[in-house]
N, C-alpha and C positions, 0 to 999 in steps of 0.2 A: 537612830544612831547618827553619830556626827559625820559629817560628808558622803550623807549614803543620795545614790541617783534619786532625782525626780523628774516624770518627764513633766512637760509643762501643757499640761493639763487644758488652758485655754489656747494654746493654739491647735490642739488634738481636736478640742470639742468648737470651737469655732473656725469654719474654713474660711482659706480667702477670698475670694471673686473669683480670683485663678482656680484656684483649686475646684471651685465649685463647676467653673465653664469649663475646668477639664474634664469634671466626671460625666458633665451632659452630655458633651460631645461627642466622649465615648460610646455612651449610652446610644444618642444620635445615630453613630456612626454602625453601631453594632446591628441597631434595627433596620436600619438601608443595606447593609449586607443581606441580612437575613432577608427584606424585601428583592433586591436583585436575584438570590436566590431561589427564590418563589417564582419569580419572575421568568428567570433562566429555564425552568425545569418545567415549571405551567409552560409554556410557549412550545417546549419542544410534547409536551401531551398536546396542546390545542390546535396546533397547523397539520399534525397529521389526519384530527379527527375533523376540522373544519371542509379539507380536502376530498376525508372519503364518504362523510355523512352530511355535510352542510352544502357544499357546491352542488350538487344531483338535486336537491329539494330548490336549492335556489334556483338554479336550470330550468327544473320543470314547472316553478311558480312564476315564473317569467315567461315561459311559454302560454300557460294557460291563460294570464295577465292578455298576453297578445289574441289569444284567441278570444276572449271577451273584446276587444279594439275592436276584431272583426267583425262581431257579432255586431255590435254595436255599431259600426260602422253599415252592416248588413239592412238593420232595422229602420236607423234614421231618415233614408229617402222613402217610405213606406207610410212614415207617420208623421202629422201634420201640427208644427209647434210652430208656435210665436219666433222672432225674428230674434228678439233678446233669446231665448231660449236656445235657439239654431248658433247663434254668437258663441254661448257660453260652452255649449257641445264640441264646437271648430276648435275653439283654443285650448280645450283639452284633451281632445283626440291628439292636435298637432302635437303639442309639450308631450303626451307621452311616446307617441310616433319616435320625437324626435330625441329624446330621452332612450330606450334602447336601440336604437339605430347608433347612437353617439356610443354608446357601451356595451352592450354586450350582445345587439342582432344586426349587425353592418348589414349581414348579405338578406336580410331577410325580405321576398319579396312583398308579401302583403305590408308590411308595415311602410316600404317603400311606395308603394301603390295608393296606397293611404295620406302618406304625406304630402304626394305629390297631386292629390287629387283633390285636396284643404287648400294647400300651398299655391298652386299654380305652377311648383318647380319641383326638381327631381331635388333630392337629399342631398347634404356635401358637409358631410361630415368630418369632424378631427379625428383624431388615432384614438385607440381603443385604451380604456380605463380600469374596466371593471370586465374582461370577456369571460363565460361563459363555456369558450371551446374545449373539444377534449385536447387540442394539440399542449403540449408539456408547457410550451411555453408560454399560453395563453388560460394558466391557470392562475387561480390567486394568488398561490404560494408556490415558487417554485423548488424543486430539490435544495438549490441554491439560498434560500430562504434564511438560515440559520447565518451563512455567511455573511450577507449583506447587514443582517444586523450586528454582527459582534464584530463584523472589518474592525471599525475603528474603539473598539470598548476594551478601554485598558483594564480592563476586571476580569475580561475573558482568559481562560485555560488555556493550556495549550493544544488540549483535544476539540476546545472551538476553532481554531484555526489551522487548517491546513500547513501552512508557511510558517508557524511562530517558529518553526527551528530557522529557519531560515534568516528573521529578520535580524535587522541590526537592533539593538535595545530602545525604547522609545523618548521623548523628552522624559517622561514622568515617571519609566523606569530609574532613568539615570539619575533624576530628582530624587526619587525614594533611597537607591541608595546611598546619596550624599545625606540623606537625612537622616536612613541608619548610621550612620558612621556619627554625626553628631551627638545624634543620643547615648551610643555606645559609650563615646567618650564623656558625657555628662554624668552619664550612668559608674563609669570606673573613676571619675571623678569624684562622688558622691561615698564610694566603696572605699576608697581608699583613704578620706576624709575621716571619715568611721572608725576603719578597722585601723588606723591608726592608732585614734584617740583611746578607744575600747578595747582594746588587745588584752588581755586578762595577763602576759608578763609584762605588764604594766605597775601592777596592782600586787604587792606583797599581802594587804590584806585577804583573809580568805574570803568572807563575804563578799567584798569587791570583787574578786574575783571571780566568784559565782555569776556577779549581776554582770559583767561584763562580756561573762561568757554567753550568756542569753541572749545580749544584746550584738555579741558579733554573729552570734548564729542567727538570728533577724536579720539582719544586714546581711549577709553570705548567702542566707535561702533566696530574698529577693534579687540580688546581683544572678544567682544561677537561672533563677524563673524569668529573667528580663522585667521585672514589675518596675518599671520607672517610679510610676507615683507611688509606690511603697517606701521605695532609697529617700524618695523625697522627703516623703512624713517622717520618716527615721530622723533625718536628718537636722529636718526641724523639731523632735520632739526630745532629743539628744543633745542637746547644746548648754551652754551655762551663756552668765551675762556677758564675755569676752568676746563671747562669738555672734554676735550679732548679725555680722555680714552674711555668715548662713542663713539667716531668710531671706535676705537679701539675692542671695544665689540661687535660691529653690526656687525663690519667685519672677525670676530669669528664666531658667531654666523650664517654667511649665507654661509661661509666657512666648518661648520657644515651640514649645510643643504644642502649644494650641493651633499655633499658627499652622503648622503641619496637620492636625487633624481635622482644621476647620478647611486648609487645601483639601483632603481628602472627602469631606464630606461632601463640599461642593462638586468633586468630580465624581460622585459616586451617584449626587441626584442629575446630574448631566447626562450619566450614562442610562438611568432609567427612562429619566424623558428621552432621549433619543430611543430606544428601543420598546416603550412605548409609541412613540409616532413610528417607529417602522412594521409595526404590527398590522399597522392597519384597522385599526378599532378594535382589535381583539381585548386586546386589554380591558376595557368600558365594557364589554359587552359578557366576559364569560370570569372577569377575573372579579378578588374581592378587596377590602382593603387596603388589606395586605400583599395585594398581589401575589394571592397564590390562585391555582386556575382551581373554578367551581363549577364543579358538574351538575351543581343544581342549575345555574345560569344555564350553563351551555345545552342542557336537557329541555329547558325553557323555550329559548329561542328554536331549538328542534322542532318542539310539538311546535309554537308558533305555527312556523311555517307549515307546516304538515296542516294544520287546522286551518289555514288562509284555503291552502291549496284543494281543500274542500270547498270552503265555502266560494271560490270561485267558478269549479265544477258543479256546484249545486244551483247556483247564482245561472249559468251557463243554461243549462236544462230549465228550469223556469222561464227562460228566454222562450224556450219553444212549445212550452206550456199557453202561455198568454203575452204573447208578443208586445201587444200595445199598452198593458200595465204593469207590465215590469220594465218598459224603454219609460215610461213616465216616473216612474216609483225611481228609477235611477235615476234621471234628471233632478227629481226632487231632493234626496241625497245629497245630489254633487250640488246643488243648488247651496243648501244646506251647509255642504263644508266649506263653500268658496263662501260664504257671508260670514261663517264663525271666524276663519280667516283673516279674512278684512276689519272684522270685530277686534281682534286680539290683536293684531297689530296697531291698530288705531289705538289701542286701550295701552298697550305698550308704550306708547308716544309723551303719556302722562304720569310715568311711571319715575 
């Protein structure tokens, strides 16, 4: 029929650059929510379980760790090794001496006793890193723990922070709503473009009439749902040859909005790496691609330790089964790790 609508079929089915980096972005963006998300939610399961099931094991595998030093340290004047061999003993007794004394056994005497008897000098150590104690404040994680990572994370709730009533609104609040306001009005720019043109008492024909009314009620659904890039596509797929400057405007227009989405995205992978590095390795160690927490992981790491914390006890007792081939079997060992060592790093070199 003579002057009935066509949309224009080739700009529908081919997008522009724009268009297309709009939809990635969004996509982008949708999945970094969805990852912060994970993130948020994992962290607050992972630091209460790290606290009541992780630190106690680590505690006491660092204790026994020590009581092997001593052991060690017990046996060594007792049995008669090569001078290289006595060397490689000294410098590893001292680094680990001097390794929890620095983090998590300040006051401990033997390990002190130890160092200072390799050394020549008493210990003097920096402030504590990683401690061990039961005092509150010398835990991993403190109460406090949630705060310090979301203080500054403009993604954060209001039930993340204590204050949010309190503050003044931030740069990137005030950002975002200058930047609703922009759309808003691109958006009733686009609507009103439209339902101008389309308004069905436009159209004495009845058919036209029909088709117009379809096409204002397209236009209207999207205005009410806020779907920018819906008004968009209308917008361009709605037009005859006069109106040309209409792509011209959409493609403004989402040229605009990129630029805001693509600000968003970067501050939304800003806010996960910072709250990844305030975790503290949790993230690496219990979470999974996607940054949600994995209880396989964290179950992993559990037995780990549980099963070191054997084998060091067991290691322990063998000491006082055959003293003088088990202080050489151990030497051999550390022998053994300090040359793969040196191996791989050398080899590293060539890489």
């Amino acid at each position: 029929m003579k002057g009935k609508i066509v949309k224009k079929e080739s700009t529908e089915t081919k997008k522009s650059k724009l268009q297309n980096r709009y939809q990635k972005l969004l996509k982008d963006i949708d999945k970094k929510k969805k990852q912060h998300q994970n993130l948020t939610e994992g962290l607050r399961i992972a630091v209460p379980r790290v606290i009541s099931e992780l630190q106690p094991l680590a505690k006491e595998e660092a204790d026994w760790h020590i009581k092997r030093l001593v052991r060690l340290d017990e046996i060594v004047d007792e049995i008669v090794i090569s001078k290289a061999k006595k060397d490689m003993f000294v410098d590893y007794i001292v680094e680990e001496a001097e390794t929890f004394l620095s983090n998590s056994h300040p006051e401990n005497e033997d390990l002190q006793r130890i160092f200072k008897k390799y050394t020549g000098d008493s210990f003097d150590g920096d402030e504590l890193e990683m401690p061990f104690d039961s005092d509150e404040e010398n835990q991993f994680f403190t109460e406090d723990f949630f705060e310090r990572v979301f203080e500054e994370n403009p993604f954060a709730t209001k039930a993340n922070t204590k204050s949010a009533k309190k503050k003044k609104p931030s740069k990137r609040e005030i950002q975002e709503a200058e930047e609703q306001k922009i759309l808003a009005l691109d958006a009733k720019a686009i609507y009103f473009r439209l339902i101008k043109k389309y308004h069905p008492d436009r159209q004495q024909d009845i058919e036209k009439q029909n088709e117009y009314t379809e096409i204002s009620k397209l236009v209207t659904k999207a205005y009410k749902e806020n779907d920018f890039m819906a008004l968009l596509r209308l917008q361009v797929q709605y037009i005859d040859e006069n109106e040309n400057d209409a792509h011209a405007l959409a493609d403004d227009m989402i040229e605009r909005y990129n630029k805001i989405l693509k600000a968003q995205l970067e501050e939304l992978n800003t806010t996960i790496a910072v709250e990844i590095m305030n975790s503290r390795g949790m993230v690496n160690d219990f979470f999974d691609e996607n940054y949600a927490f994995s209880e396989k992981l964290f179950l992993k790491t559990k037995k780990g330790i549980e099963q070191n914390i054997e084998l060091i006890k067991a290691n322990i007792e063998e000491s006082h089964k055959q003293k003088k081939g088990w202080f050489k079997q151990w030497l051999k060992e550390l022998q053994d790790l300090r040359e793969m060592a040196a191996f791989n790093f050398l080899f590293s070199g060539f890489r």
